[in-house]
Every structure is written in C-alpha cells, then in structure tokens.
C-alpha positions, -999 to +999 in steps of 0.1 A: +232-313+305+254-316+274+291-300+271+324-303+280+333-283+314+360-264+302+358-243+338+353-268+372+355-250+399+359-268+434+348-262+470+364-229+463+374-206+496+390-170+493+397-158+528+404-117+536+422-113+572+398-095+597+400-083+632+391-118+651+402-143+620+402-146+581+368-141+568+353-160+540+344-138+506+343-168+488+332-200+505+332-233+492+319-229+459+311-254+432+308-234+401+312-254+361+316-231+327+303-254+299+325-250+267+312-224+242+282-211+267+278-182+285+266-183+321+258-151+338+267-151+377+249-126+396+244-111+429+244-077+446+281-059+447+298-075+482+280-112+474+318-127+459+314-124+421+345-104+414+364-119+442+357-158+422+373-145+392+402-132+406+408-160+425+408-185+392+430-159+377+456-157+405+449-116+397+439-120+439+448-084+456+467-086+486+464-095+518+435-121+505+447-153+496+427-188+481+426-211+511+414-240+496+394-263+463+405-262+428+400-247+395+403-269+367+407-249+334+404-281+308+416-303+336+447-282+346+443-267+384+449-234+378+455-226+417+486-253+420+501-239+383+538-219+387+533-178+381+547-183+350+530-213+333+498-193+347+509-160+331+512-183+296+474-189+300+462-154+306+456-132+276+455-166+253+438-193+268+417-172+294+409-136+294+392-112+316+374-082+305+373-057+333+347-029+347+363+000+340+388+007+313+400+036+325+417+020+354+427-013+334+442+004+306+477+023+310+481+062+307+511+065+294+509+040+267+492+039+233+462+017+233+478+003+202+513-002+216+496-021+247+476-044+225+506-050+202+527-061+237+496-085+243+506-100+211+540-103+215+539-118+248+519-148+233+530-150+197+563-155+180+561-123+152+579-093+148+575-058+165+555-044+133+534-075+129+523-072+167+513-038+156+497-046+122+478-073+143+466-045+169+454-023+143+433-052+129+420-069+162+412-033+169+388-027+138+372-061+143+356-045+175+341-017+156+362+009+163+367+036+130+399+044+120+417+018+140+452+029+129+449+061+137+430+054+172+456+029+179+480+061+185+462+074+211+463+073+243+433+063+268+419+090+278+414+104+243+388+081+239+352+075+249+345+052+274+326+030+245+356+030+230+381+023+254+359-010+267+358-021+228+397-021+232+395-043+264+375-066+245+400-067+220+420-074+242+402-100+254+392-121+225+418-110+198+438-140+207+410-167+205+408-175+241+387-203+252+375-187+282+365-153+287+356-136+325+337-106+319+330-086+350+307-057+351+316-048+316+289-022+306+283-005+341+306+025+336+287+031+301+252+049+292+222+026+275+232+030+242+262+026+243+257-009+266+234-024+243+262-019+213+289-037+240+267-062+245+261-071+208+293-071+203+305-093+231+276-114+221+285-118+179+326-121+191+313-152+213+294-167+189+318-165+160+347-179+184+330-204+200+347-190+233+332-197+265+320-165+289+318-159+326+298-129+327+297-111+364+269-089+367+244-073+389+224-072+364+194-096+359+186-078+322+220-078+308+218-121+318+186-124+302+201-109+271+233-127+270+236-157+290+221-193+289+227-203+325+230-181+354+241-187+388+235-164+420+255-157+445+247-141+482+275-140+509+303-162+492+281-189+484+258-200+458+220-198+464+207-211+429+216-216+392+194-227+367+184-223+326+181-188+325+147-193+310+138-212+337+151-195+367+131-162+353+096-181+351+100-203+378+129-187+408+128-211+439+153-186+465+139-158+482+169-143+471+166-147+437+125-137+434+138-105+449+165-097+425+137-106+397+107-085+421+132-052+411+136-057+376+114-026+362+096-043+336+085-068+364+078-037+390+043-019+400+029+007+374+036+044+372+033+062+407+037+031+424+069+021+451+094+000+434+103-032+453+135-037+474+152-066+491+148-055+528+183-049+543+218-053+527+245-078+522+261-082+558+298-075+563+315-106+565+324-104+598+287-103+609+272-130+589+240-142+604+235-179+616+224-206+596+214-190+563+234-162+551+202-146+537+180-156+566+178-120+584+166-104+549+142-131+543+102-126+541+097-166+542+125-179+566+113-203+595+123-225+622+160-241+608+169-210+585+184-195+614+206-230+627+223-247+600+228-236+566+212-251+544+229-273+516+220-273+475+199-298+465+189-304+427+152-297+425+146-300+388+177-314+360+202-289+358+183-263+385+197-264+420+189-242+451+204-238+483+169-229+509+148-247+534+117-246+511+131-267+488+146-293+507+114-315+513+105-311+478+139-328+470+132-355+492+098-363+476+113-359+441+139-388+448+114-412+465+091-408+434+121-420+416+130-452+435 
C-alpha cells in the first residue's frame, strides 16, 4: 500500500492497576495512520479505542500508565518526548476532537476566548489577532454569526454547535494528524450527517490525516478508507473498508456488520446481536479474547491466542480460520 506513515504505532501496552496486577486495556498493538487518509478504528465501547489515543497523546488519566512500544508521529516517539516538547505538538501538529463538548469545552470561558488561547499558545500574534483568527476559524466550520457566537459561552449553544467549535479547534491550525473519537454520538441524525461532512470537506481540503474512533460501522463506511477493529486491547482485523464490508474474515467483525440495520432481517423480525459482552479485563478468557462469544471457535481458540497473519495485501486478521489459509497462500507463492 502506498503513503507515507505519518502515525506507527508499536507493540503498544497501556496497563490500569487491578486487584491481583495491572491489567492490559491496550495490549501490544501495531496500528500505522497513512498521511492524508482516514482510517476508522472500531470496536464496541470497553475494546481500547479511546484508551490508544490517549495513550499517543500522553492525555492518559491517572492511575493508567503506557508500559511499553512506541509511537512514532513522523518518526519522533511521542511516548519518550519531554511534557513540554509534547505539549508543542498538540493543538498544531496533532489534534484530538473529543466526544462530548460539553465536558471538553470550559464553562466559564468564551468559546472565542478559548479558541483565541489555542492560537496564542502556538503562534507568535497579538491578543486581537488571536481573536480575529478565532472569529474566522470559527466561520470556516459553519457556524453564523461567528463574532457574535464567539462571545458566548458553551452552554448557550447547541450541541451541533459546540462540536463545530471543537473541530475548529481541531483543524484551525493545519494539524497533520487529527484523532477523532466518538465525535457525533452525543448529536441527533441530522445534525451528525452535517458533522460528518464537515469533518469530511476540512480533511480533504487540508490534506490532514484522521484517526476516527467509533462504534459505528456506518459512520466508517461514510468517512474512512481503512478501518481497523479492535476487541479486548488488541486488534482482530483491518482491511480496505470496501473490502472488509464485502468480504469480513473475524467472527468479530461479521457480527458488528450482522447488526448494521440495513444488513438486518425485515420488519417484525429480531435484530441480530453478538452473544455476550466485552469481558472485564480482569476476566479475559483463554486463548482468544473473543473465543467465549464466538459461534465458530474450535479446538486451539481456547489455548493460545492466535497471532495476525496477512490473508490478502493490506487485509490482516487475527483468528484460527484464517491461519491455514495463510499458510497455503505463502506456499503458492514460493
């Protein structure tokens, strides 16, 4: 696959104390965001997706703590850089778009006055140019009257507006790399599909690259060209989007797609379900994470968890089924 990897993520491991022992939320994972593409990484809530950006971010919440691998943000490790050569990054070189506003944003502050610091912490100007800039990366996000909706205060405003200022905030300053997690679940249809356009037009015009965490399977189809899922700190499969929707190898996966409604029985039928829900960390099963929620699991499912192997270019998966398939693949090739 063509691209620079702007985003290389490492054998990654984010550990949470528990009763007996740290638990792993994020467990050795191998993750690459391709300059100027967006790849979607997905999984039910609990599976690691927030946890991943947070730990690239050093934004980790206490007591948890990265206990190993790398992060190379255009070949810098971002887990070895000093607080504040890391600080220098975030806001201009890599941003983060958050869930929910609300919590994200500041009370007290104008929304203006807290884009116009965001300026001023990464640009040399003056106290009314970070403002003038506010007002304008403000009404390049759609929102009317900028000026006037830069003087108030968050909870004055919708929550379609309020996200439209964290995306602002996001990609006023040209970033090269921007994590979005969840960033339409807190909003009603409408109002998601005009987020997502946006984030989608912004993207494109910038070249930026996107990390976009979701649950949602529709949202990826929309925006992303890669997608990688995630179950129980690890990932289970990534692929083209196009192809992991036509052709999903993990049980995993094909059950994430199985409850997608335009995939789901007709009218007066059950929807589908994934049997079962993430375990707690603490009571992972053996073997394969997934294998106690899994219709097709058999004899080594429960031993040894299994490792990724590249079935097709560019479309790994990490399940039993697949492995012989592998092997066949590369003696065909010899």
């Amino acid at each position: 696959m063509s691209g620079e990897i702007l985003l290389d993520i490492q054998d990654l491991t984010t550990v949470f104390p528990g009763p007996a022992g740290e638990l792993k939320a994020v467990d050795g994972l191998e993750l690459q965001v391709r300059a100027g593409e967006v790849l979607g990484l997905v999984g039910e809530s609990g599976c690691g997706k927030s946890v991943t950006a947070l730990s690239v971010l050093g934004l980790l919440p206490s007591p948890g703590r990265v206990a190993g691998g790398r992060a190379l943000f255009a070949g810098q490790d971002l887990l070895t850089l000093a607080p504040a050569s890391l600080r220098a990054l975030r806001g201009a070189s890599i941003s983060m778009v958050f869930q929910e506003p609300m919590t994200s944003l500041n009370p007290v502050f104008t929304v203006g006055r807290q884009v116009a610091e965001l300026v001023s912490a990464h640009r040399d100007v003056s106290s009314q140019e970070a403002w003038d800039q506010a007002v304008e990366m403000l009404g390049q996000v759609g929102i009317p009257e900028p000026e006037k909706r830069a003087r108030a205060y968050p909870h004055q405003l919708s929550g379609g507006l309020r996200q439209r200022v964290m995306i602002a905030m996001a990609l006023g300053l040209s970033p090269r790399l921007v994590m979005a997690d969840e960033p339409t679940t807190a909003l009603d249809v409408t109002i998601q599909a005009q987020i997502l356009h946006l984030l989608r037009s912004l993207q494109e015009q910038s070249g930026a690259s996107v990390l976009l965490i979701t649950h949602n399977l529709a949202v990826v189809a929309q925006m992303a060209g890669r997608v990688a899922v995630m179950y129980a700190g690890r990932l289970v499969e990534q692929a083209p989007v196009g192809e992991l929707f036509q052709e999903p190898l993990h049980p995993y996966t094909r059950g994430l797609l199985a409850c997608l409604p335009s995939r789901s029985p007709g009218r007066g039928q059950r929807l589908p379900t994934i049997a079962g829900i993430v375990p707690p960390l603490d009571a992972l099963p053996p073997g394969c994470a997934f294998s106690d929620r899994c219709p097709e699991r058999f004899a080594p499912c429960q031993e040894e968890e299994p490792a990724l192997v590249e079935v097709a270019p560019g479309h790994g998966v990490r399940c039993y089924l697949h492995h012989r398939l592998s092997r066949r693949q590369k003696r065909a090739a010899a």
